[in-house]
ROSE-4610 file (N, C-alpha, C; in Angstrom, 1 decimal, always signed):
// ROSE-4610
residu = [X/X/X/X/X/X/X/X/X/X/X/X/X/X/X/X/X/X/X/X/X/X/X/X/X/X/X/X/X/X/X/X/X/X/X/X/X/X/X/X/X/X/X/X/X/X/X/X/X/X/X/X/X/X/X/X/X/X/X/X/X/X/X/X/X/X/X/X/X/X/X/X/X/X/X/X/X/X/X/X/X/X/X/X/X/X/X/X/X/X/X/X/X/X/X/X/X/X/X/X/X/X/X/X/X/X/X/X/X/X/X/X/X/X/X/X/X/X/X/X/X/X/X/X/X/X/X/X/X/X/X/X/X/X/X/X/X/X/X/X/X/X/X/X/X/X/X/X/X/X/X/X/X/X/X/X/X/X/X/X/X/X/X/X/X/X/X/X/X/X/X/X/X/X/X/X/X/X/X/X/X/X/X/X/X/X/X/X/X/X/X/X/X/X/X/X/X/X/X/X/X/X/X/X/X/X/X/X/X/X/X/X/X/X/X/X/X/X/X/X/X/X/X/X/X/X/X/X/X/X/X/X/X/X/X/X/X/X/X/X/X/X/X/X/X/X/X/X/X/X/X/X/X/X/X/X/X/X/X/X/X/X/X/X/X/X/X/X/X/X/X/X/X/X/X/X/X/X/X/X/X/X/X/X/X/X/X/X/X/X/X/X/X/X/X/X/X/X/X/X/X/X/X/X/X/X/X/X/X/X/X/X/X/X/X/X/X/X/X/X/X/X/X/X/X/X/X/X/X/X/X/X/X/X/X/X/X/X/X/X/X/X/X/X/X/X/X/X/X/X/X/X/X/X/X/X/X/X/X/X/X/X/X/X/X/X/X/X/X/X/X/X/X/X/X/X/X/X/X/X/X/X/X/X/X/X/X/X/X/X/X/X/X/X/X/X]
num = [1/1/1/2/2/2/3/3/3/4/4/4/5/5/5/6/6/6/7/7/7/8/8/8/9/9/9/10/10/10/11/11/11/12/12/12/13/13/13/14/14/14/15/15/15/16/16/16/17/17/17/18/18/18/19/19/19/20/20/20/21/21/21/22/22/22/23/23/23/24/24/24/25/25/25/26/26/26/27/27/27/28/28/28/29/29/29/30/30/30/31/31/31/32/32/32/33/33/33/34/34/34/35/35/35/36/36/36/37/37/37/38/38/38/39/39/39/40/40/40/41/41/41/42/42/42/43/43/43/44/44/44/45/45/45/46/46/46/47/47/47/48/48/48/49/49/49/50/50/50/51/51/51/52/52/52/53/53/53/54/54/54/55/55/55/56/56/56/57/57/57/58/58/58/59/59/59/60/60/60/61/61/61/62/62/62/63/63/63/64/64/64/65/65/65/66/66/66/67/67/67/68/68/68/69/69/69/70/70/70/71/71/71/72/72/72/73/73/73/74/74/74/75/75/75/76/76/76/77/77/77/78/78/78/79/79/79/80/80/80/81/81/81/82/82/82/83/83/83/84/84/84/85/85/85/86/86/86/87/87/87/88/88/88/89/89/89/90/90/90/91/91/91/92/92/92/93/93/93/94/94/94/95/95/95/96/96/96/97/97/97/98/98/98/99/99/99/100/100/100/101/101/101/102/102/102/103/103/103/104/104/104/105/105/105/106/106/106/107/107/107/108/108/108/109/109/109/110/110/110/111/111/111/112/112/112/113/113/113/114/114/114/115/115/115/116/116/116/117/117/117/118/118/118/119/119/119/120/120/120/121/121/121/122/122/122/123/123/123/124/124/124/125/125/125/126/126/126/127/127/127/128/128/128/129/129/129/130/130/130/131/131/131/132/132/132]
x = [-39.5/-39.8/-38.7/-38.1/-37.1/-36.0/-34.8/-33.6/-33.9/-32.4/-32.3/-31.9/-30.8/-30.2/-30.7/-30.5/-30.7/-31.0/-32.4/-32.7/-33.9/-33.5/-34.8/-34.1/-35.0/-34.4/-34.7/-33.6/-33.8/-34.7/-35.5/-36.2/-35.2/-34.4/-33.3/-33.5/-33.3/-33.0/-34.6/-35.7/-37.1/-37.3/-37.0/-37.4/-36.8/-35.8/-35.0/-35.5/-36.1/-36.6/-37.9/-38.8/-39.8/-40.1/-39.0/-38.4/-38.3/-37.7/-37.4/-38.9/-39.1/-40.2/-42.1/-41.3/-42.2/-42.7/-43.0/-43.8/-43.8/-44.4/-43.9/-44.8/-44.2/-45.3/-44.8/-45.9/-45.7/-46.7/-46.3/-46.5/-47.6/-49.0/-49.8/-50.6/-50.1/-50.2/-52.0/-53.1/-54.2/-54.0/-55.1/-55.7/-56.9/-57.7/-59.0/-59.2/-59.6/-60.2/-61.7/-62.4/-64.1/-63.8/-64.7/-65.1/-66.7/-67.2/-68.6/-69.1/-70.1/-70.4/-72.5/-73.0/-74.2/-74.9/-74.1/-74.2/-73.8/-73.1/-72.5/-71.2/-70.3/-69.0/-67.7/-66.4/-65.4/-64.8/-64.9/-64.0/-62.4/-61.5/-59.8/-59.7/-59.0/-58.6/-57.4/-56.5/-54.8/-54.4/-55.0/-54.6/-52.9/-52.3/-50.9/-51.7/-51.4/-52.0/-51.1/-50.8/-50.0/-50.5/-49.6/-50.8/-49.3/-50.0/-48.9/-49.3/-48.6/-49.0/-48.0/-48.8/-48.0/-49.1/-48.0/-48.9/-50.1/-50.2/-51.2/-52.3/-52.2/-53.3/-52.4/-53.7/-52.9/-53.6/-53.0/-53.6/-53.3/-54.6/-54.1/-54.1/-53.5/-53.3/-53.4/-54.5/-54.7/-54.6/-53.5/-53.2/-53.9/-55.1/-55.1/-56.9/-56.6/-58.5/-59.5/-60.6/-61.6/-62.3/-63.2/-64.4/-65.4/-66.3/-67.7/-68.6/-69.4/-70.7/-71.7/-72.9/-73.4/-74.6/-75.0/-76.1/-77.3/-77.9/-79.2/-78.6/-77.7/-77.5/-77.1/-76.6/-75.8/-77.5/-78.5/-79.6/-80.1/-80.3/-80.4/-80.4/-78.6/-78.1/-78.2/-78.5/-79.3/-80.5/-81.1/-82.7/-82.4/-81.7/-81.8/-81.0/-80.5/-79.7/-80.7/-81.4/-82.5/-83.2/-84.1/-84.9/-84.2/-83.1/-82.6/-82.3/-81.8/-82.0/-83.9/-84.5/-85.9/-86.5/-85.8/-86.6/-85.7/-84.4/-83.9/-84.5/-85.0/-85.6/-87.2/-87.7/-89.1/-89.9/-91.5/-91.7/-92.5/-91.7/-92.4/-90.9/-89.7/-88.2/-87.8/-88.1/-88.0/-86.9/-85.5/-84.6/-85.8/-85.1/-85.9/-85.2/-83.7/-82.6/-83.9/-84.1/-84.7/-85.9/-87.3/-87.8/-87.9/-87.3/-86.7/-86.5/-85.2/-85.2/-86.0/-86.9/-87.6/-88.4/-88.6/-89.8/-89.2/-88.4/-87.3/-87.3/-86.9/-86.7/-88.5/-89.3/-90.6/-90.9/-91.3/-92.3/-93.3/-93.5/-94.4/-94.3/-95.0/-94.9/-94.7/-94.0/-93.5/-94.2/-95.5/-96.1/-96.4/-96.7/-97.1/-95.1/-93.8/-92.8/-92.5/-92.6/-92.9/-93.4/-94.6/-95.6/-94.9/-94.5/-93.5/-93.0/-91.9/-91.1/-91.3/-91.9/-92.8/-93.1/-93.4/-94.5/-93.2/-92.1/-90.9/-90.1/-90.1/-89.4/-88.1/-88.3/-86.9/-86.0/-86.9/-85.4/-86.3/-85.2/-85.5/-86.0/-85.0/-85.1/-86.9/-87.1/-89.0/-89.9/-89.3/-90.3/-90.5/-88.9/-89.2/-90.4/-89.6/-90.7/-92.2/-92.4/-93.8/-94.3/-93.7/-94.6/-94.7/-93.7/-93.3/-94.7]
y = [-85.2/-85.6/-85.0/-84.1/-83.2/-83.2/-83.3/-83.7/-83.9/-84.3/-85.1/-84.4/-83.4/-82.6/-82.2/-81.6/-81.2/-79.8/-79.3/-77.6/-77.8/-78.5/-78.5/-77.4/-76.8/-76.1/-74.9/-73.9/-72.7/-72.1/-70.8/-70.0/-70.7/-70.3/-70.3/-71.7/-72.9/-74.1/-74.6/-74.2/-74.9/-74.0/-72.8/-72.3/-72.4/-73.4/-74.4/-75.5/-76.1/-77.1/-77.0/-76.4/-75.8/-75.4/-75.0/-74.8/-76.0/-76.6/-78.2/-78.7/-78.8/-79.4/-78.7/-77.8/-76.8/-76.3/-75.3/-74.8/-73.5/-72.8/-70.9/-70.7/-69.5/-68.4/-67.2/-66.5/-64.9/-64.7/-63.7/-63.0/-61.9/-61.9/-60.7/-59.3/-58.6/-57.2/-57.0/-57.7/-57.6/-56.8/-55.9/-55.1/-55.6/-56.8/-57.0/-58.5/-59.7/-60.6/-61.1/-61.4/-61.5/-62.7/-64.1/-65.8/-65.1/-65.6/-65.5/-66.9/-67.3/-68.3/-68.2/-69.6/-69.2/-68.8/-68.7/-68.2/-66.6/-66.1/-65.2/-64.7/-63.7/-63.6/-63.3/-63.5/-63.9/-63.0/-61.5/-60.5/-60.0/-60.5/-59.9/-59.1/-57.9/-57.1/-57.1/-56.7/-56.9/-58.4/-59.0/-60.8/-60.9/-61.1/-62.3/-63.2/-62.5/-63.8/-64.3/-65.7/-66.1/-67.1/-67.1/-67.2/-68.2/-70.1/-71.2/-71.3/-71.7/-72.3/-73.6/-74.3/-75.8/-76.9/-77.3/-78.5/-78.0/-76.6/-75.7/-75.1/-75.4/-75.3/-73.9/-72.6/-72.1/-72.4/-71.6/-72.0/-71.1/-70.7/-69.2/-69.4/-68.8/-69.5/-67.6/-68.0/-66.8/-66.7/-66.0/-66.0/-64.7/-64.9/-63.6/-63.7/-63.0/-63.1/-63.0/-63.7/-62.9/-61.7/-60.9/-60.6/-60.9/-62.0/-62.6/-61.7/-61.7/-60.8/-62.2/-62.4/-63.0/-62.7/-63.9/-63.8/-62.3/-62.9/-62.2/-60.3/-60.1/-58.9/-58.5/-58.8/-58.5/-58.3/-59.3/-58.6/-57.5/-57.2/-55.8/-54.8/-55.5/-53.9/-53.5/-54.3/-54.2/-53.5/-54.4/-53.9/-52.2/-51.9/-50.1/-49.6/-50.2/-49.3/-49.4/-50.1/-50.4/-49.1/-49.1/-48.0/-46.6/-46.4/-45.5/-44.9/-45.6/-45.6/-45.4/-45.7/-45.8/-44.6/-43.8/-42.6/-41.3/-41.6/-40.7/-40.6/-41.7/-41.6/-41.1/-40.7/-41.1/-41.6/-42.1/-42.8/-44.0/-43.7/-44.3/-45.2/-44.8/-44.9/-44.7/-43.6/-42.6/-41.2/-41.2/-40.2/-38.8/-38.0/-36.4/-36.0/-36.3/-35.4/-35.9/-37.4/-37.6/-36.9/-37.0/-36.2/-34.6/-34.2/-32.4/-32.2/-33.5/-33.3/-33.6/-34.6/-34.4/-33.2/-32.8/-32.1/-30.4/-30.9/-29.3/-29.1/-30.1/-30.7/-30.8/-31.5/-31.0/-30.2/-28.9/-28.2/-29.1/-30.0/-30.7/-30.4/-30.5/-30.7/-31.7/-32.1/-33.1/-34.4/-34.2/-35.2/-35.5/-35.0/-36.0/-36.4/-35.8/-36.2/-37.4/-37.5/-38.7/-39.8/-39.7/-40.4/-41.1/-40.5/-41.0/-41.8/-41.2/-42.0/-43.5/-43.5/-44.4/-45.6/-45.0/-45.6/-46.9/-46.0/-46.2/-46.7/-47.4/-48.0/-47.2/-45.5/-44.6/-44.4/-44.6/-44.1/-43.1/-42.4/-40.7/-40.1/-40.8/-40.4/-40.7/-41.9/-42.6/-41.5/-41.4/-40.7/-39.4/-38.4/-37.0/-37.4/-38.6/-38.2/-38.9/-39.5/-39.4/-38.5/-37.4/-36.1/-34.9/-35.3/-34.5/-34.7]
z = [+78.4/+77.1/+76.1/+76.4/+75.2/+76.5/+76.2/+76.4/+77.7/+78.2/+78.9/+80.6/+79.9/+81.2/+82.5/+83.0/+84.0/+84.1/+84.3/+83.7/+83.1/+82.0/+81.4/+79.7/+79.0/+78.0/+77.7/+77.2/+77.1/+75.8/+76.0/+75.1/+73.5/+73.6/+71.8/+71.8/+72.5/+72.6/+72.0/+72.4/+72.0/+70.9/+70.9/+69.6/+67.6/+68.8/+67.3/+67.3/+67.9/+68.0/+67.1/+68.0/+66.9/+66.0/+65.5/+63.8/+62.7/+63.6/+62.5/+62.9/+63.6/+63.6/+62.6/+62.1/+61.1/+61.5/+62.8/+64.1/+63.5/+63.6/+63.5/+64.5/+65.7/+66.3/+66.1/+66.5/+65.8/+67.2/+67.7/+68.8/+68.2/+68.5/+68.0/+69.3/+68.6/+69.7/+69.6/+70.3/+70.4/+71.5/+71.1/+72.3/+73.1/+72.6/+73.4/+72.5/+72.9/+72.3/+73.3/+72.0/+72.9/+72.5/+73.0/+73.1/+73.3/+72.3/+72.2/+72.5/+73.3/+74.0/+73.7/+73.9/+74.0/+75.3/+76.3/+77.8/+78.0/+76.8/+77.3/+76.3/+77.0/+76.2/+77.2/+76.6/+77.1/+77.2/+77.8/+77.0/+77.8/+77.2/+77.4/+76.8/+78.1/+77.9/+78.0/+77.7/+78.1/+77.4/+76.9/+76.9/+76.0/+76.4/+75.2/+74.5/+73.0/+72.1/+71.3/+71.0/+70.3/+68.9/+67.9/+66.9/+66.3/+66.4/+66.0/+64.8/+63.8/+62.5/+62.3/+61.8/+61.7/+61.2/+60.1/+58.9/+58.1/+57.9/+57.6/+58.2/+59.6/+60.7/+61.0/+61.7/+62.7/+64.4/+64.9/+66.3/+66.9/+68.0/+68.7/+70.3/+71.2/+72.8/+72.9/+74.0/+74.2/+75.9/+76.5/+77.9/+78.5/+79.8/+80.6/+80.9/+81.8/+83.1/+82.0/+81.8/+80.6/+81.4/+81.6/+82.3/+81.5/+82.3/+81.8/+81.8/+80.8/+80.2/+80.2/+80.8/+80.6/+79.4/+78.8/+77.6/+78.1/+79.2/+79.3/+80.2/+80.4/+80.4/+79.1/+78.1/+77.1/+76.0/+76.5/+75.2/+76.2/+77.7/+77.8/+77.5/+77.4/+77.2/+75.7/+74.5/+73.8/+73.3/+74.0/+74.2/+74.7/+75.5/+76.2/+74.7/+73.8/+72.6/+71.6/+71.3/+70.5/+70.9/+72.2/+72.8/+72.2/+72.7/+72.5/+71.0/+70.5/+68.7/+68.3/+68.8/+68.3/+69.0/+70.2/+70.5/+70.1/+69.2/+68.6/+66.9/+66.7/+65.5/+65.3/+66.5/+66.4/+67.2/+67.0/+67.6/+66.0/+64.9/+64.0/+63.1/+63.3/+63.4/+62.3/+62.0/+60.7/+61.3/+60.7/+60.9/+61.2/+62.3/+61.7/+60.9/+60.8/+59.4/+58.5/+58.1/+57.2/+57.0/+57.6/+57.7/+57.1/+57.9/+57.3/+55.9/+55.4/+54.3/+53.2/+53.4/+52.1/+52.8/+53.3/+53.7/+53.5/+53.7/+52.7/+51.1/+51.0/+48.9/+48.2/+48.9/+48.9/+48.8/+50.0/+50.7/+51.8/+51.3/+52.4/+53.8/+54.4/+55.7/+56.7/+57.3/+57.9/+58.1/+59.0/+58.7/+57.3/+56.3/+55.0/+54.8/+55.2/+54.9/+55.8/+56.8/+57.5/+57.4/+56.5/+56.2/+54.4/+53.7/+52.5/+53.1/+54.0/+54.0/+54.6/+55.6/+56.4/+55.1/+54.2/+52.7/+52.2/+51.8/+51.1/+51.6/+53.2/+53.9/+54.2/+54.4/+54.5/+53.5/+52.2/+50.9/+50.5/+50.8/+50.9/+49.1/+48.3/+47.2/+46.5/+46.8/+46.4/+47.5/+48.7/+49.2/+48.4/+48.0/+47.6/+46.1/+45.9/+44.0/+44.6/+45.5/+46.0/+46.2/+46.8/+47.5/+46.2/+45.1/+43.7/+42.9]
């Protein structure tokens, strides 16, 4: 398609080409791109990304292995960070910092500080003038 010779064309030779022709790439130093899919995700590690612009469009070509994450592990692993968040909070998912502190700034005692906050949806400030 592009000349004629014999070889074929060099790096400087297409990238004048692609110049007249209004092309720009710009080479971008990613360290990781995800493809979020409804099956799952696409995650490169290491990948070459190249990032075309032309006629105001850009366009990204992204070279290298994905490793697939599939959907139903991915809400797992979820679901065990949720758990985990919810038994560092409690068993009612109320901070104990929080907690303590009204129940410091109060005097109250934890359970009724618990119980504010619980009230107040966790804003610490409605709970203290609750318990005030």
């Amino acid at each position: 398609m592009f000349g004629g010779g014999g070889g074929g064309l060099n790096s400087r030779k297409m990238q004048q080409m692609m110049e007249q022709m209004g092309i720009d790439i710009e080479e971008i130093d990613a360290q990781e791109v995800v493809i979020t899919t409804p099956d799952g995700k696409l995650v490169f590690s290491d990948a070459e990304v190249q990032k075309m612009g032309a006629q105001g469009q850009e366009t990204y070509q992204v070279v290298g292995s994905p490793e697939r994450r599939d959907a139903g592990a991915l809400e797992a692993d979820a679901d065990d960070d949720d758990d985990q968040a919810s038994e560092a909070a409690g068993d009612t998912g109320v901070p104990e910092e929080d907690v303590d502190l009204v129940a410091q700034r109060t005097g109250a005692g934890e359970d009724a500080a618990r119980e504010a906050l619980e009230a107040t949806d966790g804003d610490l400030a409605a709970a203290v003038e609750r318990l005030e």
